[in-house]
C-alpha positions in Angstrom: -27.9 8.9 -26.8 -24.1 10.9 -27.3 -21.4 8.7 -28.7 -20.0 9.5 -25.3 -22.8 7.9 -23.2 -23.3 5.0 -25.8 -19.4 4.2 -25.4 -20.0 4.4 -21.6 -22.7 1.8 -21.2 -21.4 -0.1 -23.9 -18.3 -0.8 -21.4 -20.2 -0.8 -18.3 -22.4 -3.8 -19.9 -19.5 -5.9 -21.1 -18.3 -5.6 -17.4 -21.7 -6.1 -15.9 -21.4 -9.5 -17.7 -17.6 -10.2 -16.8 -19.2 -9.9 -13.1 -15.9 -7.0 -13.1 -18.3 -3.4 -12.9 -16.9 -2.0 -9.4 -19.4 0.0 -7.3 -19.4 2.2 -4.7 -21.5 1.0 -1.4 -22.3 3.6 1.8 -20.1 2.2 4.8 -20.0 4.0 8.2 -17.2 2.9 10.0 -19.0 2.7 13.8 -14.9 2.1 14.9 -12.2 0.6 13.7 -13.3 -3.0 13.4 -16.8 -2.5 12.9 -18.8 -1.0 9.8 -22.6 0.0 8.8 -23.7 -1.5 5.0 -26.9 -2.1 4.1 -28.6 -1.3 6.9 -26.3 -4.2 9.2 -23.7 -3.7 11.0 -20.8 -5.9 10.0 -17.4 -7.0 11.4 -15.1 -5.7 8.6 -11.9 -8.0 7.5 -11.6 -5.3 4.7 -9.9 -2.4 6.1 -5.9 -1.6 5.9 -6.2 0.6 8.8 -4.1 -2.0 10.4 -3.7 -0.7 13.9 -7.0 1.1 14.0 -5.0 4.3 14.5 -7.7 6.5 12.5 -9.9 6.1 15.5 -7.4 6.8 17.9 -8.3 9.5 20.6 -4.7 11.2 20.4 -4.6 11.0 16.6 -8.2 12.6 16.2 -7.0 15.4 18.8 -4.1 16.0 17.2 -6.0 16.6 13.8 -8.6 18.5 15.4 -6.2 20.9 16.8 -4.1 21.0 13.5 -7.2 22.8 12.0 -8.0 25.0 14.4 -4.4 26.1 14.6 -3.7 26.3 11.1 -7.1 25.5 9.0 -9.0 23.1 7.3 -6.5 23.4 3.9 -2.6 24.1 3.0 -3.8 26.7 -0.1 -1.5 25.8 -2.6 1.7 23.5 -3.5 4.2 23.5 -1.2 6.6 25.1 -3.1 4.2 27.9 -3.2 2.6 28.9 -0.2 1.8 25.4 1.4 4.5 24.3 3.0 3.2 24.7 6.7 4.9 24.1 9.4 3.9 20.1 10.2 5.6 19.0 7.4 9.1 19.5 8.4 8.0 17.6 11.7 6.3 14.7 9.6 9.6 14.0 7.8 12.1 14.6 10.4 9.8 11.6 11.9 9.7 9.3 8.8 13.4 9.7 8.0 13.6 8.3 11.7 11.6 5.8 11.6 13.2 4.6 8.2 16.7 5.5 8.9 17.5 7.6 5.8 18.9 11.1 5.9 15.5 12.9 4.8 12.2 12.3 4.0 9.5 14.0 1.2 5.4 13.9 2.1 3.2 13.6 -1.4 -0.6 14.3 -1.5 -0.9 10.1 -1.9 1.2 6.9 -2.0 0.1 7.0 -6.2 1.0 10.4 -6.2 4.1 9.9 -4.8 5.3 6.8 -7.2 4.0 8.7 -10.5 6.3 11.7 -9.4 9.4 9.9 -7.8 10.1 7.4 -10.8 10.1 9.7 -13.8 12.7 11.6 -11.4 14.9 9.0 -11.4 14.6 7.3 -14.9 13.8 8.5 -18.6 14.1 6.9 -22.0 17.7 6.0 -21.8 17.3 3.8 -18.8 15.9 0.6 -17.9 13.0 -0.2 -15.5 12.7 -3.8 -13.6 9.1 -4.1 -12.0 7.9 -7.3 -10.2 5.0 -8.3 -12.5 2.9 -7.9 -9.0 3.6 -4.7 -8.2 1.1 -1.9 -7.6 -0.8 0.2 -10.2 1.1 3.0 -9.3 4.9 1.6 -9.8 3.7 0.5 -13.5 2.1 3.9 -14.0 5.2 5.7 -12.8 7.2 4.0 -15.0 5.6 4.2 -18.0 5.4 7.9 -17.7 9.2 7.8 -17.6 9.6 7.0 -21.1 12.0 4.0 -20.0 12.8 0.3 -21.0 10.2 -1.1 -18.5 11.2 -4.7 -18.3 8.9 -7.5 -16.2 10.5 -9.7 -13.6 8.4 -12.9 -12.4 7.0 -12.3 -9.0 9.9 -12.7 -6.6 11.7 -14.3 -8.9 15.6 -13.3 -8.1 17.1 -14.9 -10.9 14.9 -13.5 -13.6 15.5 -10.4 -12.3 19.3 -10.9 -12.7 18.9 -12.8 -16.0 17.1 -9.2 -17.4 19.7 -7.5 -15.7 22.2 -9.5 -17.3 21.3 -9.4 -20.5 19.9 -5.6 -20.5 21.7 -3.5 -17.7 25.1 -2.4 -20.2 22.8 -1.2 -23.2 20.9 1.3 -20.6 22.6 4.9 -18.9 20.4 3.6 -15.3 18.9 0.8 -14.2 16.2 0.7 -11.6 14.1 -2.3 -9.5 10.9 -1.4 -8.4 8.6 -3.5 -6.5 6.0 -3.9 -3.4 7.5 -4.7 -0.1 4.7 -5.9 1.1 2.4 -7.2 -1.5 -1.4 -5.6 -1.4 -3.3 -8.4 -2.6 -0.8 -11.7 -1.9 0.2 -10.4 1.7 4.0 -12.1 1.0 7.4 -10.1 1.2 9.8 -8.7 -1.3 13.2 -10.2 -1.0 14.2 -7.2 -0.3 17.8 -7.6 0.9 18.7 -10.3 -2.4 17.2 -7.4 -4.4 19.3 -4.7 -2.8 22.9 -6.9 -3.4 21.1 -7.6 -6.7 21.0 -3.3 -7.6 24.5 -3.3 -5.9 25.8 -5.9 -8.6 24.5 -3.9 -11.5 24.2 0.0 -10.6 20.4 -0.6 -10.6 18.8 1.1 -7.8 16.2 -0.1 -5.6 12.6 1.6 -5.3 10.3 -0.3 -2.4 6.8 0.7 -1.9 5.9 -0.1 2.1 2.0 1.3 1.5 1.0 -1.9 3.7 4.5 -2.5 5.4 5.2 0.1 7.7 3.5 0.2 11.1 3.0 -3.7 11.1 6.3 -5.5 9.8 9.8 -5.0 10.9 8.9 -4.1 14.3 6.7 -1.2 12.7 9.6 0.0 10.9 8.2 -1.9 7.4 9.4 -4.3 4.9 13.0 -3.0 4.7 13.3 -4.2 8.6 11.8 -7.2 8.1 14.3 -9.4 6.9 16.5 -10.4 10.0 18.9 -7.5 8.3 18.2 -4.0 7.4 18.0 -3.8 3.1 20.1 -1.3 1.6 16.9 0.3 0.0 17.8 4.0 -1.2 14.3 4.8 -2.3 12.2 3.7 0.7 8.5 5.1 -0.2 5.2 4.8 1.5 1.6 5.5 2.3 0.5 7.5 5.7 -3.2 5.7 4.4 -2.7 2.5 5.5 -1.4 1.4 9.4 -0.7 5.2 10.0 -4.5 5.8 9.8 -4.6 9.0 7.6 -3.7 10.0 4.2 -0.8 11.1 2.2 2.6 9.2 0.3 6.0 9.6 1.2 9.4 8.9 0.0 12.8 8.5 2.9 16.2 8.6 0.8 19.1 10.6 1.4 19.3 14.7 0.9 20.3 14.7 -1.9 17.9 12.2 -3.6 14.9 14.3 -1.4 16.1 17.6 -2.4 16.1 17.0 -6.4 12.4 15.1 -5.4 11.2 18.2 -4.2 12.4 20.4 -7.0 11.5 17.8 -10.0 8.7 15.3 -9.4 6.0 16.6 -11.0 3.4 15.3 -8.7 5.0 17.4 -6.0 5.7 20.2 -7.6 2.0 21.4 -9.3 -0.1 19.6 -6.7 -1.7 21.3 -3.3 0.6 20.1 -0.4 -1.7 17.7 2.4 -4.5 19.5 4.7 -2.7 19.9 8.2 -5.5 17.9 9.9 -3.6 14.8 8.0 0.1 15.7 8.4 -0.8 16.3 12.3 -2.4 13.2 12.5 0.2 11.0 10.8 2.6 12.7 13.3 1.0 11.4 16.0 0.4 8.1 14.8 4.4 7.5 14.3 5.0 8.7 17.6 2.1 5.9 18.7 4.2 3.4 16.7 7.4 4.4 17.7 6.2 3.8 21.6 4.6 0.4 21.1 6.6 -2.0 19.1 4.0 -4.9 21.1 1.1 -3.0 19.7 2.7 -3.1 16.2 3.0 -7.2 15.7 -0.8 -7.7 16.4 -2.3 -7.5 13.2 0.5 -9.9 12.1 -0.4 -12.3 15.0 -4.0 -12.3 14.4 -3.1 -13.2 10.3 -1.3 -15.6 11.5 -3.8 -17.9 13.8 -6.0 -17.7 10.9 -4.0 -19.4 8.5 -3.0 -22.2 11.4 -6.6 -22.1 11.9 -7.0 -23.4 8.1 -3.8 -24.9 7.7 -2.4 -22.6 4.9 1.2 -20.9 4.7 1.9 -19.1 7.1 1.1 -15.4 7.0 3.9 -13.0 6.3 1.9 -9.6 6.6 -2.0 -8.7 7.7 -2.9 -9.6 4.5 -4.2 -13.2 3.5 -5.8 -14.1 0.1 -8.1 -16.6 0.1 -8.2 -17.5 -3.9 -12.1 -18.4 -5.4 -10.9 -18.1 -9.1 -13.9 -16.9 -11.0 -15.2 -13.5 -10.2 -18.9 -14.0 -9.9 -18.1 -17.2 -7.2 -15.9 -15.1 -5.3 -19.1 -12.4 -5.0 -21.1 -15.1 -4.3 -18.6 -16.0 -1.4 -18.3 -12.3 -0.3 -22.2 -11.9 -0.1 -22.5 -15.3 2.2 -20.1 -14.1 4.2 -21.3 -10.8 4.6 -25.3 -12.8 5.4 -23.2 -14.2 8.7 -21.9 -11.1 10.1 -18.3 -10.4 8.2 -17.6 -7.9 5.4 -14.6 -9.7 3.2 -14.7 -7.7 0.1 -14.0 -9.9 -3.2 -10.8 -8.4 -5.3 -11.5 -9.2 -8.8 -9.3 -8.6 -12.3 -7.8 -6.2 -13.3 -7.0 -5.4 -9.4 -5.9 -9.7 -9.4 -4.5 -11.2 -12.4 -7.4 -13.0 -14.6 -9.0 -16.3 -12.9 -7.7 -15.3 -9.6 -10.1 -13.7 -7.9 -10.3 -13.8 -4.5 -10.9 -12.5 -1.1 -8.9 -10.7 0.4 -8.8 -10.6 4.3 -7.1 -7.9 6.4 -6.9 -7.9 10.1 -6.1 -5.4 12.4 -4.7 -4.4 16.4 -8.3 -4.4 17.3 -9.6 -7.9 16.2 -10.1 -10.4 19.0 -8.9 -14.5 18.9 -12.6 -15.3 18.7 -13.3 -13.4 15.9 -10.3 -14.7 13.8 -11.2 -18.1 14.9 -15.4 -17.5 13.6 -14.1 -16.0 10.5 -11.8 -19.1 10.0 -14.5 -21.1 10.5 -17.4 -19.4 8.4 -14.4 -19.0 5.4 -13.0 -22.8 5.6 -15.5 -24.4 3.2 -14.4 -22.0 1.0 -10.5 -23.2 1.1 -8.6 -25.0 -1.8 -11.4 -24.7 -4.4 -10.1 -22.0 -6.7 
């Protein structure tokens, strides 16, 4: 066998016995609730499409006419020949819905973060990441060549003890972090961070990839707080609630217009296909019209964890710890024998010993089946 091969299955059989090998399984979605696997057809809890938008008549129009308007692909960046005409609707739209002065669409939501941090930060600067926070924030700012400093999840003071202690030996000083958190379901303080940034010159990066369209009255994370957070760098996923695909970042002119002359992931990547950018239009005109339709994924979280008397749900997203990674399969595959699909998240996604499942829950899930899924999960409660 090549060394290359042999190095392969060498890993793939230490992760095979971690129970941590990840593999891809066939799965139709029928709609936006329900999925094929296996041959069954499954209620699915394991979805981010929170308002079910990707199956939404006028969003699948408006895509459908995007490509036979303007074609299945943009053809290059879109500072080359790319740049169709969507896009300028799409982030007059964001920077709307966000309240900034401008707004810049990426290929991705990790596209977006690996571009926009090494922007704004290089090795004479200092980096503050919420040890929670996504892949792509960490990613992003270790390509910046930065002082990347860890700040314990939601922890205000650590963050201002780092600060503190590191802020005056560093040109600029950044905070990045999750608004809404993709595997806990909980908040960023986002507004203490802001007045945080403010104290020190450190400014504030927020990823809203599972925020906006269900938080914040479909505005995201930086609404959600009773007061709107002084966030500069407000970025995004259209992936998620929006129901397509493609990263964003809403800041003001200036900050957009050195974005789209310097992030790298921007500037030598092929700009969205116009199916997507017509799409994600139309889905932040949906949300824009229905602020009622917005709160129900959030409504639906939250009978669930009344249902099984946990804390009460902040976002869609509630984890339901197991610990060790091969229980929480075991949990997933029981689950799955009654009806549900609630995919187990194991390390590195979770930190180590805290696998779990994660459970999503979207515009289009009924009481009753919140109320069977509470039931069918509840011996699995409290035991990680």
């Amino acid at each position: 066998m090549p060394a290359l091969d042999t190095f392969a299955a060498e890993k793939l059989a230490r992760l095979d016995h971690k129970h941590l090998r990840r593999r891809l399984v066939e799965t139709a979605r029928a709609d936006g609730i329900w999925v094929m696997r296996g041959g069954r057809r499954l209620l699915s809890f394991s979805c981010n499409d929170y308002l079910n938008l990707s199956q939404h008549p006028a969003v699948k129009e408006a895509a459908i006419a995007a490509i036979r308007k303007h074609g299945v692909g943009a053809g290059a960046s879109r500072l080359v020949t790319g740049n169709h005409p969507l896009f300028a609707e799409l982030e007059t739209r964001l920077a709307a819905l966000k309240g900034t002065d401008a707004a810049c669409v990426f290929g991705s939501g990790y596209l977006a973060n690996i571009g926009i941090i090494p922007t704004f930060a290089s090795k004479s600067d200092l980096i503050l990441v919420d040890e929670l926070a996504h892949s792509c924030i960490w990613a992003g700012a270790s390509l910046s060549g930065a002082t990347v400093a860890t700040f314990r999840h939601n922890d205000i003071e650590d963050a201002h003890t780092i600060l503190k202690a590191q802020r005056a030996a560093h040109r600029h000083a950044m905070i990045a972090t999750d608004g809404v958190f993709s595997m806990d379901g909980d908040l960023a303080p986002l507004p203490a961070l802001a007045k945080l940034g403010a104290e020190y010159d450190a400014w504030l990066l927020s990823d809203d990839a599972h925020g906006i369209g269900v938080v914040g009255g479909g505005r995201g994370s930086t609404f959600a707080h009773g007061e709107a957070a002084d966030v500069p760098l407000q970025m995004g996923t259209l992936s998620k609630a929006v129901g397509g695909y493609g990263g964003y970042l809403c800041a003001s002119q200036a900050v957009i217009d050195l974005v789209k002359t310097r992030a790298a992931s921007f500037v030598y990547s092929t700009g969205l296909p116009p199916a997507s950018v017509a799409g994600a239009i139309a889905s932040l005109d949906f949300i824009a019209a229905n602020p009622d339709y917005t709160v129900r994924p959030l409504t639906h979280a939250r009978a669930f964890t009344r249902a099984l008397n946990l804390p009460e749900a902040q976002s869609p997203i509630v984890p339901i710890v197991i610990g060790a990674a091969d229980t929480a399969l075991k949990v997933s595959q029981e689950l799955e024998e009654k009806g549900f699909l609630v995919v187990a998240i194991r390390p590195p996604t979770v930190p180590k010993d805290t696998a779990r499942l994660r459970v999503a829950f979207t515009a289009n899930h009924m009481s009753d089946d919140v109320q069977r899924l509470a039931d069918a999960i509840g011996p699995h409660v409290g035991h990680a």
